[in-house]
N, C-alpha and C positions, 0 to 999 in steps of 0.2 A: 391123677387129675387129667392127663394128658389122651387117657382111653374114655374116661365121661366125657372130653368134649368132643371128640371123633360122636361117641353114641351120639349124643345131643344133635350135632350137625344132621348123622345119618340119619335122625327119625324128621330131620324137621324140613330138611331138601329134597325131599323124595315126594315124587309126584301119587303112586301108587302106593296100596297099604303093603305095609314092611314089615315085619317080626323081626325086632331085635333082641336076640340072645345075650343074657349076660355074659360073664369070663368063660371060654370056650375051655373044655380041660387041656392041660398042656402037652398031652400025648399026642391031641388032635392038630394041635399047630406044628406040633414038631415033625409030622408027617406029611402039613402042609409046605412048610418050609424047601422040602427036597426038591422042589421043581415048580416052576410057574405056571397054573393052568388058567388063560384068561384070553379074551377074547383080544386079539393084536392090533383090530384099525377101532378109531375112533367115529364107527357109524352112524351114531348120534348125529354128528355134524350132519348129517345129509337129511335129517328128517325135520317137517315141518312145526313151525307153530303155533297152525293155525286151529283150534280148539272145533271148529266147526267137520275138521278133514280129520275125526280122531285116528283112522287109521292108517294116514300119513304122518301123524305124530310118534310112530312106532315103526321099530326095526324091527320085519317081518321075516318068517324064518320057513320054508319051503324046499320039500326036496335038495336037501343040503347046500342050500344056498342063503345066504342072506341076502335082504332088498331094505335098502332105505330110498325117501323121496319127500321131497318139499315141492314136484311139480316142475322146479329149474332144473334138478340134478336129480339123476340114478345115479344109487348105488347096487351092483351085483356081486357079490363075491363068495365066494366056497367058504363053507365049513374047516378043507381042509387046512386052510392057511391059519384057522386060530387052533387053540392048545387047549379049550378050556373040554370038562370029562361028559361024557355021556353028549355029546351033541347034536346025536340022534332023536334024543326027548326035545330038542326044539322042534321038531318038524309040526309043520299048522298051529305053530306059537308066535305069540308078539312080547316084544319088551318095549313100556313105554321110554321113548329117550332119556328122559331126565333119572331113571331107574338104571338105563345100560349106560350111563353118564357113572354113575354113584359105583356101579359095577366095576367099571374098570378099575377103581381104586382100589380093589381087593388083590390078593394075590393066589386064591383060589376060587375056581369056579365051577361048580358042582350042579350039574341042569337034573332037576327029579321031575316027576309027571305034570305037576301043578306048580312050579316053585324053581326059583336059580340062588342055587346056595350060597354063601360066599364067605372064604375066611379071609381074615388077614390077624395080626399080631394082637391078643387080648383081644379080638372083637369075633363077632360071627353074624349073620348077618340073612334074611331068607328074603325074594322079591319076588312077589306075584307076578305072572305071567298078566298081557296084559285084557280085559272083556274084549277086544275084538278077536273076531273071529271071518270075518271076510274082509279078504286082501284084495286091493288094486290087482289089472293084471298084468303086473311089471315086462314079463317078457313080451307081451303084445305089442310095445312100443319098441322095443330091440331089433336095432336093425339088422338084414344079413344081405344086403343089396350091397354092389363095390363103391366106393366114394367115387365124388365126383369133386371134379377140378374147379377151385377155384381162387380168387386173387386178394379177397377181404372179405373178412367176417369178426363180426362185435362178439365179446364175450362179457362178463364181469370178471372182473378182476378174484372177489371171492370165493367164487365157485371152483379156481384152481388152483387155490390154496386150501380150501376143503379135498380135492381131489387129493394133492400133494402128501396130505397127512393123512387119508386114509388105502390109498392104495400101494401095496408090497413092492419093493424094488423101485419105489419112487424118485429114492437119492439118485439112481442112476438115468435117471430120465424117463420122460411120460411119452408116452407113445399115441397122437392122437390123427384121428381120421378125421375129413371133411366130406360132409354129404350135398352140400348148396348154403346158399343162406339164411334159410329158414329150417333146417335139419339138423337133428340135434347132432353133437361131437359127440364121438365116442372118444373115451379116455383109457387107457391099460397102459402096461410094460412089460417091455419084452419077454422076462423072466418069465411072468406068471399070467400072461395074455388069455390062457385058455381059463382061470380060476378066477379073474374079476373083470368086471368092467363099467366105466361111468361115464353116465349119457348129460349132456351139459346142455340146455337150447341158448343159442346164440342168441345176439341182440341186434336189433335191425340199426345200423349207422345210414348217417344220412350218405357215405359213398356207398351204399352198398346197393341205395334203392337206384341209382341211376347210370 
């Protein structure tokens, strides 16, 4: 009872079409079992939406990098920090969020040419890549100018708490830059500065315009 309603759930929350596999054979799980291959940040969080910007409704996947964006917040982070197989078949792919939402719930993640596989316990599970096929151009807006000094600047409050939960080394503190106050913050940690980074646009306070 307890794997029909996982199925049930999975066919009816998913924003994209989904093929669900009945009882996966049990050699196949048991080989799943050995080790967790899945994507490690919750990049969803960073993506939009807004139905009109569909392909900011989706974590975009580029020269072994992923990019999420809702337009307030980038996310940039390396392939190399997740676990999940073949992560090279993402490259000029998209997964829509509410699909790489459902994803992480697996505990294998198998990327084939058209398709990201995904096992977990009695279930299996295939999610279409998503119809876009041109991407914002994320690095365009990355900044590599030095910061610049300054003494207040507005943020929202949730924007870093999305950072917090998707970038590596987070527990140990966020590492963030000022550019003025109208430029966006960059976000990373120490650890892993060179594999991710997340651009936040600050919000104009009433100290900040005078």
């Amino acid at each position: 009872m307890k794997n029909e309603n996982e199925k049930e759930n999975l066919e009816t929350t998913i924003a994209e079409k989904t093929e669900v596999i009945e009882q996966q054979p049990e050699e196949l799980y048991n080989l799943a079992v050995k080790e967790k291959h899945n994507f490690t940040s919750p990049l969803h969080l960073a993506c939009a939406d807004d139905t009109l910007r569909a392909n900011m409704c989706c974590v975009c996947f580029e020269n072994g990098w992923a990019y999420a964006s809702n337009g307030h917040i980038l996310v940039k982070q390396n392939l190399d920090l997740h676990s999940i197989i073949n992560p090279e078949k993402l490259d000029g792919k998209a997964i829509h969020k509410d699909s790489f939402k459902q994803i992480l719930q697996f505990h294998t993640v198998v990327v084939n040419d058209d398709s990201v596989l995904c096992l977990a316990e009695g279930r299996k599970a295939e999610f279409k890549f998503s119809d876009i096929t041109k991407f914002p151009d994320y690095n365009a807006v990355i900044p590599t100018n030095h910061p610049y000094e300054i003494t207040c600047i507005g943020v929202k409050a949730k924007y870093i708490s999305i950072a917090e939960k998707i970038l590596h080394g987070s527990k140990y503190g966020i590492r963030m830059t000022f550019r003025g106050i109208d430029k966006a913050i960059i976000l990373t940690t120490e650890e892993y500065r060179d594999e991710q980074l997340i651009l936040i646009m600050p919000i104009l306070l009433k100290s900040t315009l005078f």
